[in-house]
C-alpha positions as CSV (number, residue, x, y, z in Angstrom):
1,X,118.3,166.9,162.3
2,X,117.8,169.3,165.1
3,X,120.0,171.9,163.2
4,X,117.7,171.8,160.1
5,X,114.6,174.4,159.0
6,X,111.5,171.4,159.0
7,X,111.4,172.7,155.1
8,X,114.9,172.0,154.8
9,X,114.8,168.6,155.8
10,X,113.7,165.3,153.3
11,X,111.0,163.8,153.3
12,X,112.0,160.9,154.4
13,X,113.4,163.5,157.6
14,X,110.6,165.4,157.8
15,X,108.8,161.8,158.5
16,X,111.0,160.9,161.3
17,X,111.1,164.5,162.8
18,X,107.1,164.6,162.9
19,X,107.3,161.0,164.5
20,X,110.0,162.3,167.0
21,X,108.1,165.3,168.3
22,X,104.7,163.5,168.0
23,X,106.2,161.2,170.8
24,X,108.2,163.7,172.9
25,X,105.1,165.7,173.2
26,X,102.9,163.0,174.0
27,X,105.1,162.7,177.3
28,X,105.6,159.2,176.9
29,X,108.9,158.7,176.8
30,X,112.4,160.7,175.4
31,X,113.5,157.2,174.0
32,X,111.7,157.0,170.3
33,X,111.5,152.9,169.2
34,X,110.9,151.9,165.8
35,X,107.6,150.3,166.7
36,X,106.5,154.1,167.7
37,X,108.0,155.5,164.3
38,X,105.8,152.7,162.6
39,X,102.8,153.5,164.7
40,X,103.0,157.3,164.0
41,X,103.6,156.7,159.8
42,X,100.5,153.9,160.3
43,X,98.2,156.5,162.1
44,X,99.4,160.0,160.3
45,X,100.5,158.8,156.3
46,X,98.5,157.3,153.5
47,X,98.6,153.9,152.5
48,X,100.5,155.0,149.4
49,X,103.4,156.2,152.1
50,X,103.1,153.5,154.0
51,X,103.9,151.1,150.8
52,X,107.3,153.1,149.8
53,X,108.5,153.4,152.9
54,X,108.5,148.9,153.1
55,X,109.4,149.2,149.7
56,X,112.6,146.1,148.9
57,X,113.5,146.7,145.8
58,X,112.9,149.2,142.9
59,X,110.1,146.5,141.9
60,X,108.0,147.3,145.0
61,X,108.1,151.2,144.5
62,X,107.8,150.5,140.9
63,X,104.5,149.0,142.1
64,X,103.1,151.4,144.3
65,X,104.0,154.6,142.2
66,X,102.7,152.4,138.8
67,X,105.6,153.6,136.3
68,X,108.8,151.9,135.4
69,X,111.9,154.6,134.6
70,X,111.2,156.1,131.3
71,X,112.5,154.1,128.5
72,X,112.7,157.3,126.4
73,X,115.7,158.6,128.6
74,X,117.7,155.3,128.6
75,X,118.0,154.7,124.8
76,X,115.0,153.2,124.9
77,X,115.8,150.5,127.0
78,X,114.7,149.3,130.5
79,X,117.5,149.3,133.2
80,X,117.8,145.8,133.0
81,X,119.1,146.0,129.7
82,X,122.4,147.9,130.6
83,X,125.1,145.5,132.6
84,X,127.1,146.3,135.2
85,X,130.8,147.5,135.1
86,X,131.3,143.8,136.2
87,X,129.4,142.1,133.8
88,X,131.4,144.2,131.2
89,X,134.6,143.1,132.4
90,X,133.9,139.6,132.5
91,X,132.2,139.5,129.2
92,X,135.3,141.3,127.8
93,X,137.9,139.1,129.3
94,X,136.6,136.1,126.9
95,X,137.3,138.5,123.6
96,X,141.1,138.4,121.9
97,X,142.9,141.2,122.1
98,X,143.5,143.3,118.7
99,X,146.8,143.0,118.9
100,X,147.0,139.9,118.2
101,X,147.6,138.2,114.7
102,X,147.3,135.4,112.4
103,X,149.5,134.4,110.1
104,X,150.4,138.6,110.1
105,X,147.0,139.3,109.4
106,X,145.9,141.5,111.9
107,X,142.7,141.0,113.7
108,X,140.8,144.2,113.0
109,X,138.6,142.6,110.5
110,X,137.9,139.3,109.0
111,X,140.8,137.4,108.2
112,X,141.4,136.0,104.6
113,X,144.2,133.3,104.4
114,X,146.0,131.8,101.2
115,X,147.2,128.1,101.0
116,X,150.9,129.7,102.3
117,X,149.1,130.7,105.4
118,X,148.2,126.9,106.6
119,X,151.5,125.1,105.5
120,X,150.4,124.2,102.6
121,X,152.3,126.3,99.6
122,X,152.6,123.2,97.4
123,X,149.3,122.0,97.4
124,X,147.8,121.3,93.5
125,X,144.3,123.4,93.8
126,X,144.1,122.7,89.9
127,X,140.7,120.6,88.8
128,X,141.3,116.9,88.4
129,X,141.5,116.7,84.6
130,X,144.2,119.3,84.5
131,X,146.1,117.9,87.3
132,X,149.7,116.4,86.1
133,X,150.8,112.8,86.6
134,X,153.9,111.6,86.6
135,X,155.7,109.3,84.1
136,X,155.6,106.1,86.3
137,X,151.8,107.1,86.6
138,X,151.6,106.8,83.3
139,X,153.4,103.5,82.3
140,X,151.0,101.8,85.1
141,X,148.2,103.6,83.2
142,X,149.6,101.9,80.3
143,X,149.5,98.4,81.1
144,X,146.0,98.9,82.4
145,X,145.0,100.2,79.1
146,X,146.1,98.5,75.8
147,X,143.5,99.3,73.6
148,X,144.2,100.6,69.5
149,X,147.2,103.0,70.2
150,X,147.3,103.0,73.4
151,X,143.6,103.8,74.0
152,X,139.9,102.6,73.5
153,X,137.4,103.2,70.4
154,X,134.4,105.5,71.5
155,X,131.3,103.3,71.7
156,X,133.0,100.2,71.3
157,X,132.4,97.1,74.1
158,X,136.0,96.3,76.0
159,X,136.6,93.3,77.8
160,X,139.3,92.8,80.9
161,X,141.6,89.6,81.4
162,X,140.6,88.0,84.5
163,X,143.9,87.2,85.8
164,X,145.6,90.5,85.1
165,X,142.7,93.0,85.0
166,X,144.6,94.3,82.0
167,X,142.0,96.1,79.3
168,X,141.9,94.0,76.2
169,X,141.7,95.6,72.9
170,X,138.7,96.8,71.5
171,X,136.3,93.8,70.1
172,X,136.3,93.5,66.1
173,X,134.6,91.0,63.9
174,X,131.6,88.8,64.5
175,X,131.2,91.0,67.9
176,X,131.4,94.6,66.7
177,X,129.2,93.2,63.5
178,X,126.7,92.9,66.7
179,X,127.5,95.7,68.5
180,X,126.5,97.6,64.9
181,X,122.8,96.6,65.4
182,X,120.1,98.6,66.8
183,X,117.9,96.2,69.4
184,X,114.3,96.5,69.3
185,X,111.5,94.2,70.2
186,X,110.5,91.0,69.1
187,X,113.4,91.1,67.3
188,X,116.7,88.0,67.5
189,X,120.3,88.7,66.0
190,X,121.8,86.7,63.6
191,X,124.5,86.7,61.4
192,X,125.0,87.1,57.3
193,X,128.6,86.8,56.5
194,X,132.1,85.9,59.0
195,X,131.4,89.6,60.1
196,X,127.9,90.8,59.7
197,X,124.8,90.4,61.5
198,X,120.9,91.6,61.1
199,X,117.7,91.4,63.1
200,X,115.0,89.1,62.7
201,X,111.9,89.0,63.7
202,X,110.9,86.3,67.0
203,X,107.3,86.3,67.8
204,X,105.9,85.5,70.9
205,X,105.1,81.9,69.9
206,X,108.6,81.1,68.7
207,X,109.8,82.0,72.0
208,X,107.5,79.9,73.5
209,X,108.5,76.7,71.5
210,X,112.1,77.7,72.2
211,X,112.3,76.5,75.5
212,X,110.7,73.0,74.8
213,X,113.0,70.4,74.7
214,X,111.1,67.4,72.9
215,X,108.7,67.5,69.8
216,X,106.4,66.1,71.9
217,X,106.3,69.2,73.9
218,X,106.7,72.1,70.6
219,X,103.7,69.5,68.9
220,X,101.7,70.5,72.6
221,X,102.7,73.7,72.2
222,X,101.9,74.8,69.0
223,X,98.1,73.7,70.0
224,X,98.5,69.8,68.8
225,X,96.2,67.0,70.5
226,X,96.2,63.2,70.2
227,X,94.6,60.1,71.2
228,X,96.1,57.2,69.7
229,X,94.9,53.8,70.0
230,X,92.4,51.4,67.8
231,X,89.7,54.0,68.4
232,X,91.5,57.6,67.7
233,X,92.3,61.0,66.4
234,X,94.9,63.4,66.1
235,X,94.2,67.5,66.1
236,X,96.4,69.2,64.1
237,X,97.8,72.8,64.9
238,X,95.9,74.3,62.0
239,X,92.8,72.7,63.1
240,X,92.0,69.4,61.0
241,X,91.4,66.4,62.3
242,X,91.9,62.8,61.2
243,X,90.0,59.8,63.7
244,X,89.5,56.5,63.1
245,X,88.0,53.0,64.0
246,X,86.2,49.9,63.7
247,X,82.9,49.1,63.8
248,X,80.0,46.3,63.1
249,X,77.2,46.6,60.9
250,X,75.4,44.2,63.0
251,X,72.0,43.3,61.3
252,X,73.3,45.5,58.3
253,X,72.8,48.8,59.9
254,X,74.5,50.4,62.6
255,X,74.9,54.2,64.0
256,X,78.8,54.4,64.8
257,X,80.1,57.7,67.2
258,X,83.4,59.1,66.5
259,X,85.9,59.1,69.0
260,X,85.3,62.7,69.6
261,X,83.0,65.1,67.5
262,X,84.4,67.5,65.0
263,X,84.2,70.8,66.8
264,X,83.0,72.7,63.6
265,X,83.0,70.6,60.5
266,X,82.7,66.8,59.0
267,X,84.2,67.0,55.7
268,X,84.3,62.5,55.0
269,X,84.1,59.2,56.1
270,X,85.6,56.5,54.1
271,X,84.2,52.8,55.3
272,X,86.2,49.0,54.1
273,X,85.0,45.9,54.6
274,X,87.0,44.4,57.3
275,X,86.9,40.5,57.2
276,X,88.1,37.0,56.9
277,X,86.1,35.7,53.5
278,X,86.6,31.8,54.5
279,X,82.8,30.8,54.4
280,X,81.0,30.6,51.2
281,X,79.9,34.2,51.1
282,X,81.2,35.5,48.1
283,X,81.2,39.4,49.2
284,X,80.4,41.8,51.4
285,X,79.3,45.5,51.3
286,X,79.9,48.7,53.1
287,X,79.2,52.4,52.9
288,X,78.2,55.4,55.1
289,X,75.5,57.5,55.2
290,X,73.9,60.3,57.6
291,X,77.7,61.8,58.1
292,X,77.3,64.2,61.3
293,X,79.6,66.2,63.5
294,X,79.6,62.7,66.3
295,X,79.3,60.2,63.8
296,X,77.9,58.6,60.8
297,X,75.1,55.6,59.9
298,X,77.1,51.7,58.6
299,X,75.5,50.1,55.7
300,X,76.1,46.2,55.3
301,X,75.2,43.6,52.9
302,X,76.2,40.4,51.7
303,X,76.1,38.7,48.5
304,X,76.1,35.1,48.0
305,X,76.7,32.6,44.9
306,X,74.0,32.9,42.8
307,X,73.0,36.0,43.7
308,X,71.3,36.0,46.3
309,X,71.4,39.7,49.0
310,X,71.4,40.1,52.0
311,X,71.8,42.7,55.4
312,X,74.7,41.3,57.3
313,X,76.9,42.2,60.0
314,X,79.6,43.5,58.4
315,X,83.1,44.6,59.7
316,X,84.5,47.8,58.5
317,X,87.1,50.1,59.2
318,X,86.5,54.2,58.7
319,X,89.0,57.0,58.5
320,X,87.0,60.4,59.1
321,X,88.4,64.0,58.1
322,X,87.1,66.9,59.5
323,X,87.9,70.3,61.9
């Protein structure tokens, strides 16, 4: 350093020069320590010196000058973009050389292989209804499939044999006469001839007496009531009713209650005399009157030999018809 012009010299020279002599002419020793280098940079150089020169990587000058490399002049990329001669050499030691083939088909560009290229040259890549099949394919397609000529009727039902699972010919007769018919609702099949059919209609309340297995039930079903017994009626599905029963007269008059009232009409009441004529009564009388909905009013009278009349408690029957 000696040998240099002080212009001459770096910076970084001219720094430790100027240190040098600083301490050689302060007559304090001829040895120069770091520790006085620092000193003289801490007491002679800006703090913007001072950071650069402890600078540890290009991060910390980065930071004191406050400008990264310009991007501009590196393709627009930062340093850290562009790897190292190692990183190169290792990254291109994974990649396959050129030279190299596959199946003769160089690897310059992508590689398009036929069905010779993989071993498999007699491979069928026809679709699957043009594909062949071979004659013992065929016979055991034939005893599978036994239908009119060898095949099945379009739109015709086919049944399999349980045992063999062998395809029985297509159905004909009573079945196919049902097949023929177009199902719609509230509607039953039925047949016309040996190999006909039609459609008839099945309402919802002929399906509900369908399932009943006694009249008893249907009778229920089709909105029939009952009571029987010496007192009684019976409600017929259209809605008439029929009752009965016994009463007295007593004193020759008597209100009498039906076994249940007629929910809408009382169309008669027919009364008889109901007695035993072992005394010397000759005969006895009976009618109704005041016919109602829940009952009507028994009349009763006697008449004895000679002529005489009287009220009497008369037994009569009465049958009345209503809805």
């Amino acid at each position: 350093m000696a040998d240099k012009e002080l212009g001459a010299l770096s910076p970084i020279e001219t720094l430790l020069a100027a240190a040098l002599f600083h301490t050689v002419q302060g007559g304090n020793s001829r040895k120069v320590t770091a520790q006085q280098i620092a000193d003289f940079v801490n007491g002679n150089y800006p703090e913007f010196i001072r950071t650069l020169l402890t600078a540890q990587d290009a991060d910390d000058i980065y930071a004191a000058i406050g400008a990264a490399p310009d991007a501009a002049k590196l393709g627009g990329q930062s340093p850290s973009f562009f790897a190292s001669a190692e990183a190169v050499d290792d990254a291109l030691a994974d990649k396959v050389p050129t030279s190299r083939t596959i199946a003769g088909h160089a690897l310059t560009a992508d590689v398009t292989l036929v069905k010779a290229d993989v071993g498999l040259g007699n491979a069928d890549n026809t679709s699957d209804v043009d594909k062949p099949i071979s004659t013992l394919q065929q016979a055991a397609l034939d005893q599978k499939v036994a239908g009119p000529n060898g095949g099945v009727t379009n739109n015709f039902p086919v049944a399999f044999d349980t045992a063999t699972g062998k395809l029985i010919k297509a159905i004909t007769g009573a079945i196919a006469a049902l097949h023929g018919l177009t199902p719609s609702a509230n509607t039953f099949p039925y047949f016309t001839g040996p190999a006909a059919a039609a459609l008839a209609d099945l309402t919802p309340l002929a399906r509900s007496l369908l399932d009943d297995t006694t009249g008893a039930a249907m009778y229920a079903t089709l909105g029939a009531t009952q009571f029987l017994g010496n007192d009684g009626f019976v409600r017929l599905p259209n809605g008439l009713m029929i009752q009965w029963g016994q009463r007295s007269a007593g004193s020759g008059v008597a209100d009498v209650l039906f076994p249940t009232a007629f929910p809408n009409a009382a169309y008669r009441v027919i009364v008889g005399t109901d007695i035993d004529n072992n005394t010397g009564t000759d005969a006895y009388v009976n009618w109704s009157s005041l016919l109602s909905l829940t009952g009507f009013r028994l009349n009763g009278r006697f008449i004895i030999s000679g002529g005489t009349v009287g009220p009497g408690g008369v037994v009569a029957n009465f049958i009345a018809i209503g809805r």
